[in-house]
C-alpha positions as CSV (number, residue, x, y, z in Angstrom):
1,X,31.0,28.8,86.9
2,X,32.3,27.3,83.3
3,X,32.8,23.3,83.4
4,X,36.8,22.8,82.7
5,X,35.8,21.4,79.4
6,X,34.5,24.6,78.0
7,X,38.0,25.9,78.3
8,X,39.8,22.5,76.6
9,X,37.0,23.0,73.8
10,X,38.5,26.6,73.0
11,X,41.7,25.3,73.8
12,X,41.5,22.4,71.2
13,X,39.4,24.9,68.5
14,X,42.0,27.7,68.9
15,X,44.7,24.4,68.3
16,X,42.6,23.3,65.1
17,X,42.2,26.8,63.4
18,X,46.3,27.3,64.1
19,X,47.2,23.9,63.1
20,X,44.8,21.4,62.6
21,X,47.4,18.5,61.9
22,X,48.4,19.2,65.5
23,X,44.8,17.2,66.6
24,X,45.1,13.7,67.3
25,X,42.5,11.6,65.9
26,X,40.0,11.6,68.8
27,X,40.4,14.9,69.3
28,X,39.1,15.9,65.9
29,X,36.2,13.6,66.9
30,X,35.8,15.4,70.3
31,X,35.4,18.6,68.2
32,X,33.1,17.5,65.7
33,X,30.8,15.9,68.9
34,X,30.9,19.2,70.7
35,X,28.6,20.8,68.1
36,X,26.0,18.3,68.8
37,X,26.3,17.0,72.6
38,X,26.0,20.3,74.5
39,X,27.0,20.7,78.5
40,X,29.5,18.3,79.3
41,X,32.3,16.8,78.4
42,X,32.8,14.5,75.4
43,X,36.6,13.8,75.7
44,X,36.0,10.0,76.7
45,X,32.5,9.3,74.4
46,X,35.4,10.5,71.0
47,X,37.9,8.1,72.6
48,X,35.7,5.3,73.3
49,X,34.4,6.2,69.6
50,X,37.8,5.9,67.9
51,X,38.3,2.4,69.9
52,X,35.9,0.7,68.6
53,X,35.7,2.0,65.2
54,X,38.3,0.8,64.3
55,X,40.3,4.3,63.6
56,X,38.9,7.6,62.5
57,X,37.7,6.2,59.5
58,X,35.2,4.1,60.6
59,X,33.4,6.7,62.8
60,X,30.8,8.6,60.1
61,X,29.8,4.6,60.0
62,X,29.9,3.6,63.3
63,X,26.5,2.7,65.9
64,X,26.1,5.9,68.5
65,X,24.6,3.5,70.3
66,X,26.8,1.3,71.1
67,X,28.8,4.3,73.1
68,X,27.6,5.5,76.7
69,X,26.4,9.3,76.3
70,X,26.4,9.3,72.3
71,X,22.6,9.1,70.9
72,X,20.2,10.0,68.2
73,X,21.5,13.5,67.8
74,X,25.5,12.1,67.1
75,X,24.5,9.0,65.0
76,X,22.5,12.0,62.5
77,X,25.2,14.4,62.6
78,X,27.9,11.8,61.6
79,X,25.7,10.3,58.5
80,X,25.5,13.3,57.1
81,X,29.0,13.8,57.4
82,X,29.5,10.4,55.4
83,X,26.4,11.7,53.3
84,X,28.5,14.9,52.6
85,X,31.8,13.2,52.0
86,X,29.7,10.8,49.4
87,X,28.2,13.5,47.3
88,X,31.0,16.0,47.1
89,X,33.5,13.3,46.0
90,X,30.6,12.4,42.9
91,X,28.8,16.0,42.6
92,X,29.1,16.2,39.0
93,X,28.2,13.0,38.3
94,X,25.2,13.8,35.9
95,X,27.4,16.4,34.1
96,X,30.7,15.1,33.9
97,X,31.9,11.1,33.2
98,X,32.5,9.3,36.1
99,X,34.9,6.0,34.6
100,X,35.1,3.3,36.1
101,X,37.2,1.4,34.6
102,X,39.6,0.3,37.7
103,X,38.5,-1.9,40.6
104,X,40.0,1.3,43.0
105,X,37.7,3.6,41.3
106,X,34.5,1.7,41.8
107,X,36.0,0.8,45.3
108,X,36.1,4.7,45.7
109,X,32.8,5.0,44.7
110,X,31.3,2.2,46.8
111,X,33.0,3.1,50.1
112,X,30.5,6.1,50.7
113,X,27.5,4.6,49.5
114,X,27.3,1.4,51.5
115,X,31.1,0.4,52.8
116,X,30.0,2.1,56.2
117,X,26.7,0.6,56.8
118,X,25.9,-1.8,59.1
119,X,23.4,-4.0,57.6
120,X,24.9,-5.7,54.2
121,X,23.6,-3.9,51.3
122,X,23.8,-5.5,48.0
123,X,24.0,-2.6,44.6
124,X,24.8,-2.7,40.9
125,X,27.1,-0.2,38.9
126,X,25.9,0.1,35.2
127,X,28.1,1.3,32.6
128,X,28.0,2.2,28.8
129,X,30.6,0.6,26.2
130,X,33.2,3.6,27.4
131,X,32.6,2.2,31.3
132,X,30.9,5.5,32.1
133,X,28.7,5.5,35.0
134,X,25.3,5.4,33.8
135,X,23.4,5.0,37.4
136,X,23.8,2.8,40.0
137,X,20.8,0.7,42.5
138,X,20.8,-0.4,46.1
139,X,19.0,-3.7,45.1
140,X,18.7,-5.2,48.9
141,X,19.6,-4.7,52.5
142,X,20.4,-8.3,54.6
143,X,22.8,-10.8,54.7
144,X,23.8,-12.2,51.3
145,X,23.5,-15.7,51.6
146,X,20.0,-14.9,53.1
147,X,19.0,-11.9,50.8
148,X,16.5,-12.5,47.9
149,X,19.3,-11.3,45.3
150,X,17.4,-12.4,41.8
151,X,19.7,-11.6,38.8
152,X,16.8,-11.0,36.7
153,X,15.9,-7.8,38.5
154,X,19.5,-6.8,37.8
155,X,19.7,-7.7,34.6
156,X,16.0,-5.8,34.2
157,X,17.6,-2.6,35.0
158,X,20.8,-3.0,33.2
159,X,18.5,-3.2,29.6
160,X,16.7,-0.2,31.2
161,X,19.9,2.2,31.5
162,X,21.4,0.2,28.3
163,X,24.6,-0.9,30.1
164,X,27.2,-2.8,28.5
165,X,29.1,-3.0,31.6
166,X,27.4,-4.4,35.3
167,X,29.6,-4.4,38.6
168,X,27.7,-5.3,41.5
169,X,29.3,-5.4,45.0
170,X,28.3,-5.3,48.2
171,X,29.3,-4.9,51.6
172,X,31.0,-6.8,55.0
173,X,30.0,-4.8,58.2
174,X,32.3,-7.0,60.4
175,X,35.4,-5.6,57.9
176,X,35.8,-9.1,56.6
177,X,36.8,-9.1,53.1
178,X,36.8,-12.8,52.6
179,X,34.2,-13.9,49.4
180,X,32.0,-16.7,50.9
181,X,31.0,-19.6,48.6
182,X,27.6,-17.7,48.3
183,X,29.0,-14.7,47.2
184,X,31.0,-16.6,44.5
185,X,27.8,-19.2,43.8
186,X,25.6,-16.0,42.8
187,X,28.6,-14.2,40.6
188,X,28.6,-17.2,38.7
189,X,24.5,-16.9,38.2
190,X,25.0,-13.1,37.4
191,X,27.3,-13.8,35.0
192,X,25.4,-16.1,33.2
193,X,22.1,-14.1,33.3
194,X,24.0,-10.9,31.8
195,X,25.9,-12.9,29.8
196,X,22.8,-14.2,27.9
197,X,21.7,-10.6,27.2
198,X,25.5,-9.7,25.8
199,X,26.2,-7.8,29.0
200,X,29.7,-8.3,30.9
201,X,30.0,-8.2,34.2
202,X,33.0,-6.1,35.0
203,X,33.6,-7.0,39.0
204,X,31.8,-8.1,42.0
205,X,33.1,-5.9,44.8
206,X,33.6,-6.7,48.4
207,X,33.7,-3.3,50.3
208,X,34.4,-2.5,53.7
209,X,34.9,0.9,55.5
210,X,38.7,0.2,55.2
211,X,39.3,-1.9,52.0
212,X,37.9,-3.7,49.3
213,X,38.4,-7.0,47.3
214,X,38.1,-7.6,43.7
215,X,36.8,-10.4,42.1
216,X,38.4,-9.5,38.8
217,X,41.2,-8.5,40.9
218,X,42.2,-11.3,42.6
219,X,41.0,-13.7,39.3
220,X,38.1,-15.2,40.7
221,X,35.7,-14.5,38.2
């Protein structure tokens, strides 16, 4: 005999191929963990996943762990989800230019490469004259004010990829966007180190899964 949720899963796939706006949010989620928690129902696991997430938005970046039933298997499947998302929105980035010349379009850039993460990450953007994307560097992984962020290595590999252009951001897991005084104590020592090499430092970026904030933005550098 067939569980009742092998029926709701046809149900809601038949739903999906007819009219896929028709899907709530954790329904879409209860699809996507179908493929990869097999036997039982997964109804409450997408519900609980949406919850604490935050919204749909927040679930390629959210712990597995921290929902009953969800493992190993789920956290995988929904990286490479974000993974997929990431790539595809920057595919041609070796073949085409990729300007960043806005705060949104590095904020665009940023949210798939560390705005989902749970640890902070701390990268650098470099740019040409023109604000192309020349390459880009996860430098660290901890919290900022306890990270070993020296703005020599930065400024290292911004002569290296001959940027004119440096924005460096990094990310708040807890959706904070809020600068600490750390975060503006080293933009003001990575401004003066690039400075001293004739390199500007476009923006320091605050990224979070849902939002960003601006240094140059919001006029505090």
């Amino acid at each position: 005999m067939k569980e009742h949720f092998h029926g709701h899963r046809q149900r809601l796939k038949e739903r999906f191929l007819k009219e896929p706006e028709s899907l709530y949010d954790y329904e879409v989620i209860e699809l996507l963990l179908g493929y990869v928690v097999r036997g039982r129902d997964v109804k409450p696991q997408a519900k609980a996943l949406i919850e604490r997430a935050g919204g749909i938005s927040g679930a390629p970046g959210y712990s597995m762990a921290d929902v009953e039933g969800l493992g190993e298997e789920a956290r995988v499947f929904f990286s490479l989800i974000r993974e997929l998302m990431g790539r595809s929105a920057y595919e041609d980035i070796d073949r085409e230019a990729v300007i960043l010349d806005k705060p949104e379009k590095a904020a665009s850039f940023l949210r798939f490469r560390i705005g989902y993460e749970q640890k902070e990450q701390f990268m650098a953007l470099f740019m040409d004259i023109n604000k192309k994307l020349l390459g880009y560097k996860n430098f660290f992984t901890g919290t900022v004010d306890r990270m070993a962020v020296y703005p020599r290595e930065i400024a290292e590999e911004a002569i290296k990829k001959k940027a004119s252009f440096v924005i460096v951001a990094h990310n708040h897991p807890t959706g904070s966007l809020n600068p600490s005084e750390d975060d503006i104590n080293l933009t003001d020592k990575l401004i003066k180190a690039l400075g001293a090499l004739d390199i500007v430092m476009a923006d320091h970026i605050i990224i979070s899964r849902t939002g960003f904030f601006s240094f140059k933005r919001e006029h505090v550098i």
